[in-house]
VMD Tcl script that draws the C-alpha trace (Angstrom):
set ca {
  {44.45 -51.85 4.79}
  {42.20 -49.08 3.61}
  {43.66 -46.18 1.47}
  {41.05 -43.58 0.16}
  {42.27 -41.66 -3.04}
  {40.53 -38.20 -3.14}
  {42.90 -36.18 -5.86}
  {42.16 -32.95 -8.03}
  {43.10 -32.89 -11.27}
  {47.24 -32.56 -12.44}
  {46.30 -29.54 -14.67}
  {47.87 -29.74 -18.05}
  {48.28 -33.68 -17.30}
  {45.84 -35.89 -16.16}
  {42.60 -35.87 -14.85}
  {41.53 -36.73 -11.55}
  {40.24 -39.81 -12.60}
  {43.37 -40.88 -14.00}
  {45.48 -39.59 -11.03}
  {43.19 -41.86 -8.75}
  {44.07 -44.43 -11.84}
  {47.87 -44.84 -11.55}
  {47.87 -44.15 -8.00}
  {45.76 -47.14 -7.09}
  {48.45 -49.10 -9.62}
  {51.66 -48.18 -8.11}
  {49.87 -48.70 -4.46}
  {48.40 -52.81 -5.39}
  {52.15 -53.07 -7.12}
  {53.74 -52.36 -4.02}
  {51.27 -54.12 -1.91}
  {52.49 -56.99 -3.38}
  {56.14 -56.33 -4.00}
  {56.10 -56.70 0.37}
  {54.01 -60.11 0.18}
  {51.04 -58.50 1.72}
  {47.52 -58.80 1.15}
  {46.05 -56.08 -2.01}
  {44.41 -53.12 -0.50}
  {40.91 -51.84 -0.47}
  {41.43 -48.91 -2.36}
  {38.43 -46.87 -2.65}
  {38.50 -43.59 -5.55}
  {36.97 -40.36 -5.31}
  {38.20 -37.56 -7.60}
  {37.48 -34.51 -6.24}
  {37.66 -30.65 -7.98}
  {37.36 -27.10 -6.05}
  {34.23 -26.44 -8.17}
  {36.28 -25.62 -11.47}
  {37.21 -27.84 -14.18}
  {36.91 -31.61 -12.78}
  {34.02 -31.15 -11.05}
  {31.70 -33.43 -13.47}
  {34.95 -35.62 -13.24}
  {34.27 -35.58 -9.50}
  {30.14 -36.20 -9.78}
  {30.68 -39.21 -11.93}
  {33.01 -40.70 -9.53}
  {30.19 -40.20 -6.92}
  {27.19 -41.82 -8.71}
  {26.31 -39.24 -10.92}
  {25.34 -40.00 -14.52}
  {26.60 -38.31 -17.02}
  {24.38 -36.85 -19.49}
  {24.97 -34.63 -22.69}
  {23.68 -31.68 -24.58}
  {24.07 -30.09 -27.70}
  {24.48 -26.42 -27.28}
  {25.87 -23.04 -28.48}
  {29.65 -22.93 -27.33}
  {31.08 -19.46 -26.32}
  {31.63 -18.05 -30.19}
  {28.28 -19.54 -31.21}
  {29.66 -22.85 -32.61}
  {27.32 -25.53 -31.56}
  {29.09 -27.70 -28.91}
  {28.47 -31.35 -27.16}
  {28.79 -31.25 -23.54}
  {28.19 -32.96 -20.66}
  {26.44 -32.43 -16.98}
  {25.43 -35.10 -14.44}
  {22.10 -36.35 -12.69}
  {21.36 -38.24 -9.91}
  {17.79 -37.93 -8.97}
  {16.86 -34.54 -8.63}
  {20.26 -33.01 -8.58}
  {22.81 -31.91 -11.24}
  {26.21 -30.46 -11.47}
  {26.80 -28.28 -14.23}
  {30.43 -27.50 -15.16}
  {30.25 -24.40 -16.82}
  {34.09 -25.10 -18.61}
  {32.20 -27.78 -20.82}
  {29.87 -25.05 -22.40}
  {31.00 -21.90 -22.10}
  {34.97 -22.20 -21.33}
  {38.09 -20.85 -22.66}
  {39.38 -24.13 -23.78}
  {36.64 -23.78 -26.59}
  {38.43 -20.65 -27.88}
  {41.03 -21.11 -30.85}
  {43.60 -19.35 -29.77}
  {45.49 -16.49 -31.60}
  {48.54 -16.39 -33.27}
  {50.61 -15.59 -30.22}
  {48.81 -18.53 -28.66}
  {46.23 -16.32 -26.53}
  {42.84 -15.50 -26.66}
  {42.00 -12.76 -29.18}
  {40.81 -9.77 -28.20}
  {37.28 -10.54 -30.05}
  {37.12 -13.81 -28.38}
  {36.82 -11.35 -25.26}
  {34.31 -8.97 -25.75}
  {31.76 -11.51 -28.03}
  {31.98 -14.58 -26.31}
  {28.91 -15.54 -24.51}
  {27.27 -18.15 -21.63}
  {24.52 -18.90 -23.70}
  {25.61 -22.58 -23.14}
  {25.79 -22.44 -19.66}
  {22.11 -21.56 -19.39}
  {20.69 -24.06 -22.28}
  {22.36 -26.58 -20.06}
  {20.92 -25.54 -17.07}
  {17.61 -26.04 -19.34}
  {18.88 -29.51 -20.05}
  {19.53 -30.33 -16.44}
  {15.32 -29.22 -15.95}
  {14.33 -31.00 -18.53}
  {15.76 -34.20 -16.98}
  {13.90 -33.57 -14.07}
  {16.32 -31.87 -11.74}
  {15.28 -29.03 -9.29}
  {18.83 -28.42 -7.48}
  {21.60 -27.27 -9.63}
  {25.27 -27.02 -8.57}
  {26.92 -24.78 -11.13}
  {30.76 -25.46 -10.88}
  {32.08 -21.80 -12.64}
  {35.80 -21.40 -13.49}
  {37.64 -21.71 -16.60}
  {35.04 -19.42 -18.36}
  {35.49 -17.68 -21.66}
  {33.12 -14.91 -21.55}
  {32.72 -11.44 -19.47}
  {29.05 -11.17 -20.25}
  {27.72 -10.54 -16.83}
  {26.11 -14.04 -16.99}
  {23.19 -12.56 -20.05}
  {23.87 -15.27 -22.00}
  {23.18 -17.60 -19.48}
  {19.83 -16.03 -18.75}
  {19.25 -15.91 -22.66}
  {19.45 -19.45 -22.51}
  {16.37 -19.76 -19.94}
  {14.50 -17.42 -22.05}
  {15.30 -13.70 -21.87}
  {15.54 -11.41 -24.53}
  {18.11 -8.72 -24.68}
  {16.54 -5.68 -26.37}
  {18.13 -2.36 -27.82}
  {16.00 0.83 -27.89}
  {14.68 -0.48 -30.69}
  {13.57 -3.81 -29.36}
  {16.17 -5.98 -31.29}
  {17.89 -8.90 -29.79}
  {21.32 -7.73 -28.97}
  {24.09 -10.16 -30.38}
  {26.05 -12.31 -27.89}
  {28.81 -11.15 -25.57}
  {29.77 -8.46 -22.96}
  {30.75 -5.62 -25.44}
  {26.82 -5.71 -26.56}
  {25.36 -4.99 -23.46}
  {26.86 -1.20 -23.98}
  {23.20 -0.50 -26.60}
  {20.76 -2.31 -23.64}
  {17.81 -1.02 -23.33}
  {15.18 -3.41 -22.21}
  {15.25 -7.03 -20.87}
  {11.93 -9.39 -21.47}
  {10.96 -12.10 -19.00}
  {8.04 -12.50 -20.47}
  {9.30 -16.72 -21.85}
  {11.51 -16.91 -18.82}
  {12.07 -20.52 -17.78}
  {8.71 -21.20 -15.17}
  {10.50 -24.26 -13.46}
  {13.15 -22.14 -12.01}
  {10.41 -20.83 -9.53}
  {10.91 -24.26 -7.76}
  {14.68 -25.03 -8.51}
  {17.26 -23.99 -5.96}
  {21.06 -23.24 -7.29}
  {24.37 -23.77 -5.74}
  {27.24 -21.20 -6.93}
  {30.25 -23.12 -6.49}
  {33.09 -20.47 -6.13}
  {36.39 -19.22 -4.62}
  {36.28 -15.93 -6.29}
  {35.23 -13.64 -4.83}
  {35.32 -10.46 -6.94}
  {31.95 -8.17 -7.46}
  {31.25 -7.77 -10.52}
  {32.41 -4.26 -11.39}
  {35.17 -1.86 -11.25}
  {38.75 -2.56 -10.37}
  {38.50 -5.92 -8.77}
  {35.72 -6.34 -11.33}
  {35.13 -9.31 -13.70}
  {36.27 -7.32 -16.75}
  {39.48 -5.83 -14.51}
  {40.56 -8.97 -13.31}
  {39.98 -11.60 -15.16}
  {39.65 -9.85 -18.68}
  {43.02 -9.76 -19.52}
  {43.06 -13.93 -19.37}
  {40.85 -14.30 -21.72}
  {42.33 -11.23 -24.57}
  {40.81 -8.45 -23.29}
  {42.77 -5.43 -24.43}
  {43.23 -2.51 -21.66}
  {39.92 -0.52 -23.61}
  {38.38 -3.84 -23.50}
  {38.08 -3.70 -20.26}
  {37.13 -0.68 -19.32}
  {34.82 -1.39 -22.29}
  {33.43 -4.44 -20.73}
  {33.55 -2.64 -17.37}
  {30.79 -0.28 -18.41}
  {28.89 -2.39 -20.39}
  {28.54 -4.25 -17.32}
  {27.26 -1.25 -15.15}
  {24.81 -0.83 -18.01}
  {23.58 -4.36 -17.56}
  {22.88 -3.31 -13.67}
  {21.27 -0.57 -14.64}
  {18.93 -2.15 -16.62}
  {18.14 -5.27 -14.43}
  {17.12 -3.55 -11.70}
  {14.67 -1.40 -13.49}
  {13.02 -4.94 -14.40}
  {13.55 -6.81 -10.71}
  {14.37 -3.37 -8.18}
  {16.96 -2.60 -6.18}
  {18.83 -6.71 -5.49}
  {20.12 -6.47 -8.74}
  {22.36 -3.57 -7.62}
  {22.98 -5.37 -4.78}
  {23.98 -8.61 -6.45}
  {26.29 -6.69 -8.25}
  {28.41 -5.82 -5.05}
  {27.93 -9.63 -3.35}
  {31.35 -11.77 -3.36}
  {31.13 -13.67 -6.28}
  {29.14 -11.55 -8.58}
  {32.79 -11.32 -10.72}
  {32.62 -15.14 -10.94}
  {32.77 -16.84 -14.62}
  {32.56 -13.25 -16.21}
  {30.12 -11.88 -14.15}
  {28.28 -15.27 -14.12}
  {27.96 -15.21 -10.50}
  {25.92 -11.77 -10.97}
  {22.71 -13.69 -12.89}
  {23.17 -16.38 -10.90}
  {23.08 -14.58 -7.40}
  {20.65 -11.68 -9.03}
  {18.04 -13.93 -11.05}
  {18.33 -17.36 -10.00}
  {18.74 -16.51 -6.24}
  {21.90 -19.04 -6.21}
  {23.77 -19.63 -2.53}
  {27.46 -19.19 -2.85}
  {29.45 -21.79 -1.51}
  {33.20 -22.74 -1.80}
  {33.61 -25.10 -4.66}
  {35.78 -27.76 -2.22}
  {32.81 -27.56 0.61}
  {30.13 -28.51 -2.03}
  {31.72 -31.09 -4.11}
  {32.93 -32.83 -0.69}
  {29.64 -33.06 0.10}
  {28.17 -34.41 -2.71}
  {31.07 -36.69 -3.02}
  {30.35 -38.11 0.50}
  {33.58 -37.89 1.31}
  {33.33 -37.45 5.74}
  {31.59 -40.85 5.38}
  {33.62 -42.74 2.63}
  {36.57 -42.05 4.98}
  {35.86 -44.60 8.17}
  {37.65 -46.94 8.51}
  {40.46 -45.52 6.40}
  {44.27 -46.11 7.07}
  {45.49 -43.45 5.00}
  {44.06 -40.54 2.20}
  {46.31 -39.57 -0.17}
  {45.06 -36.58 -1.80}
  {46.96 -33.98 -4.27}
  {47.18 -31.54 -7.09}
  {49.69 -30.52 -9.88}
  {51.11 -27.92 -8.22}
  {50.79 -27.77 -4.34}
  {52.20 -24.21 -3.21}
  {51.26 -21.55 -0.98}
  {48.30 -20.72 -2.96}
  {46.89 -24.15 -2.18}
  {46.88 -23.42 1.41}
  {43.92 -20.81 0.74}
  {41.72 -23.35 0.38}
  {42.26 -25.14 -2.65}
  {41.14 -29.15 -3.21}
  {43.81 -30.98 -1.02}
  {43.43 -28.99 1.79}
  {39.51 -29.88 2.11}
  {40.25 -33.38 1.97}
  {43.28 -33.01 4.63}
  {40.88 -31.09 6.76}
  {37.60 -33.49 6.35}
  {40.66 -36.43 6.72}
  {41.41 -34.88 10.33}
  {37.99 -34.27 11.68}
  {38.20 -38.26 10.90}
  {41.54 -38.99 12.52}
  {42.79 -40.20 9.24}
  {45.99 -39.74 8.34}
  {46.74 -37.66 5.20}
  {49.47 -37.46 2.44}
  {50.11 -35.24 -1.00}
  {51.01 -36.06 -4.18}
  {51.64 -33.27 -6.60}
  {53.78 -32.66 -9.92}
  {55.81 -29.92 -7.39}
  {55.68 -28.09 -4.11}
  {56.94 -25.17 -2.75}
  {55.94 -26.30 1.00}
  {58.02 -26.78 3.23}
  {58.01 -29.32 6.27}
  {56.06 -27.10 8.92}
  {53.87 -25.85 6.08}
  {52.80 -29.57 5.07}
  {52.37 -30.44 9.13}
  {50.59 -27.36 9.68}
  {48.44 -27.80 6.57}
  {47.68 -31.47 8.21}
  {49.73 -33.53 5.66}
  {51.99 -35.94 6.98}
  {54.18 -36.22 4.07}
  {54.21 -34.40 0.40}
  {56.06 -36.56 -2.49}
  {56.54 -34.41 -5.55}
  {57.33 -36.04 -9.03}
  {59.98 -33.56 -9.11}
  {61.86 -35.65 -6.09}
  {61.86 -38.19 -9.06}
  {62.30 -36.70 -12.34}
  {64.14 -33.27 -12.35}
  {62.69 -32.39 -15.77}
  {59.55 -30.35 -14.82}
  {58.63 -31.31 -18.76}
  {59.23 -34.74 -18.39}
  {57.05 -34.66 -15.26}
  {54.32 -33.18 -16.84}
  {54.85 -35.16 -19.84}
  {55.37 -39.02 -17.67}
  {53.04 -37.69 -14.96}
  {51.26 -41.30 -15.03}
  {53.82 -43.72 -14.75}
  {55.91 -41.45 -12.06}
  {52.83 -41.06 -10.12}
  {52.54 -45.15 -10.09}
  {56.57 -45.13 -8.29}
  {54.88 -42.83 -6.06}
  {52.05 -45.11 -5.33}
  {54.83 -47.86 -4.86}
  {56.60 -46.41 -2.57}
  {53.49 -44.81 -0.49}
  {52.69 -48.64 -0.06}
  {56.21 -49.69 1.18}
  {55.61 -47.56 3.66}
  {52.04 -48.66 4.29}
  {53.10 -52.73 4.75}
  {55.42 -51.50 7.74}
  {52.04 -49.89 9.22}
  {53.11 -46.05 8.41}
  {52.98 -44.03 5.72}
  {56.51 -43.22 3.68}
  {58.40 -40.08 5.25}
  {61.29 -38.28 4.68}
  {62.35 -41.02 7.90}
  {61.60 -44.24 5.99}
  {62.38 -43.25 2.76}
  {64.41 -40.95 0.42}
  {62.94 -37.56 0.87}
  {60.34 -37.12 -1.69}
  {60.04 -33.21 -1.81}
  {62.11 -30.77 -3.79}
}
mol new
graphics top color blue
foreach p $ca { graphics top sphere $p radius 0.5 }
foreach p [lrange $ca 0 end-1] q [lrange $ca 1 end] { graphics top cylinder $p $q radius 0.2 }
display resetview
């Protein structure tokens, strides 16, 4: 029998890699606990355009490559992006993300951290990606440290930042309050014949209440004056953009997705003409997923936490819909759910087994994700050598 793994990532606990890992495991161990023959498991680690996403291009072919370059707080930085030909998927997390932050004493972000971190990373690895020969870019934003309107990435390619006094202006959102000038003149020529690929749920513009500063400030230490801070700094970047391209700069600034990444989204919709797609519709398709699934028996997909947030369109409810248009069966794994029965058969999931059904301890879960997600696997394949997948019917109820 054919089972197709296509997981996202158990945040705070494994990758997806390593979900597809001790998945495939517990499935071949159960496989042969009922004397039947192994199975022809086939991985593909999927993300929603966030963090996993390279995890998710490797799995598909990609090759991963890696730059050095300046991490959100200036530190220099190694991180990775993947080719495969003329394509590359650029993970903005690895370069520019929160993660790459130390953390203040309360264990948040610090304030500074907010206003003076900077994409400049982002864009040197968009560089990188060029300079290996690439001329269509997926850029995989989420998890982002900065609220700098996306300047840093374009300072990467080549812009210069000027005051009224033609200096550089430091890194980070707070700075683009003294703009005065922005110079194209050593902007990147190859981007004239690259096309870019926003890959993005949010979809916030880039100013004012449901702004980048407003909304997603606060995650990353932004004080209440921060934001409104950051807020105007950002109109001033606007401002000053469309003097220098006209009026689709104030234009970007309103488009869904301009608030992505700190304002991220803006450049990339404003400057580098990027199409904005949901992260789960582009990294299915690069994955190849609609055509990796004939001849499937089953697709067990999943995510840490599989709740009614999930349902809006998060990771396991691409692969449950591109599972269906196949008539594959689908199942969920997940560290918990709050879904009910008619949610999961309305969602297209036949079943939803929750480490929770096995381990009470939500600590423990986190902490044993692997080997509980292997019992899983076993008993998903019990159910499999009787030619149906494990329900509440066949087996103890799995859900909380």
């Amino acid at each position: 029998m054919r089972v197709v793994i296509a997981p996202d990532k158990f945040k705070g606990s494994l990758s997806a890699p390593e979900v597809c890992s001790h998945l495939e495991k517990g499935l071949q161990r159960g496989a042969a606990a009922a004397a039947v023959s192994p199975l022809d498991i086939v991985r593909i680690p999927v993300a929603d355009g966030g963090e996993g996403t390279l995890d998710a291009a490797v799995g598909s072919g990609f090759t991963r490559r890696t730059a050095t370059v300046t991490g959100p707080q200036g530190q220099a930085v190694e991180a990775d992006f993947a080719v495969r030909g003329h394509e590359a998927v650029i993970e903005m997390a690895t370069a520019s993300g929160l993660a790459l932050v130390p953390k203040a004493g309360n264990g948040q972000p610090d304030s500074a951290a907010a206003t003076m971190a900077t994409s400049l990373g982002t864009g040197q690895l968009i560089r990188a990606a060029l300079d290996a020969g690439c001329r269509r870019i997926v850029l995989g934003v989420g998890g982002s440290a900065n609220t700098d309107g996306g300047a840093g990435v374009l300072q990467g390619l080549g812009a210069r930042f000027l005051d009224n006094r033609n200096n550089e202006l430091p890194p980070g959102g707070a700075a683009l309050a003294n703009l005065h000038s922005i110079d194209f003149t050593d902007f990147e020529p190859r981007l004239v014949d690259t096309r870019f690929v926003l890959a993005s749920d949010v979809d916030n513009p880039l100013l004012g209440a449901q702004g980048a500063a407003a909304v997603f400030g606060p995650q990353k230490g932004a004080t209440p004056q921060d934001v409104g801070m950051l807020d105007a700094a950002l109109a001033r970047f606007v401002e000053v953009l469309a003097r220098e391209i006209g009026f689709r700069a104030v234009k970007a600034a309103e488009a869904p997705g301009a608030g992505a990444a700190g304002g991220v989204g803006y450049a990339a919709i404003a400057v580098l003409a990027a199409t904005r797609r949901p992260g789960i519709d582009v990294v299915l398709e690069f994955t190849g997923l609609a055509d990796r699934l004939a001849g499937a028996d089953l697709v067990i997909t999943g995510e840490g936490s599989l709740d009614e947030q999930s349902l809006l369109g998060k990771t396991p409810m691409g692969v449950a819909r591109a599972a269906a248009a196949q008539g594959v069966p689908a199942v969920a794994v997940c560290g918990r759910t709050t879904l009910d029965h008619a949610q999961a058969a309305a969602a297209g999931f036949a079943d939803i087994h929750a480490l929770t059904a096995l381990e009470t301890d939500v600590n423990r879960c986190i902490a044993e994700a692997g080997p509980l997600l292997e019992q899983l696997g076993t008993q998903i394949s019990a159910g499999l050598a009787a030619n149906r997948p494990v329900t509440a019917d066949t087996k103890e109820d799995l859900r909380v």
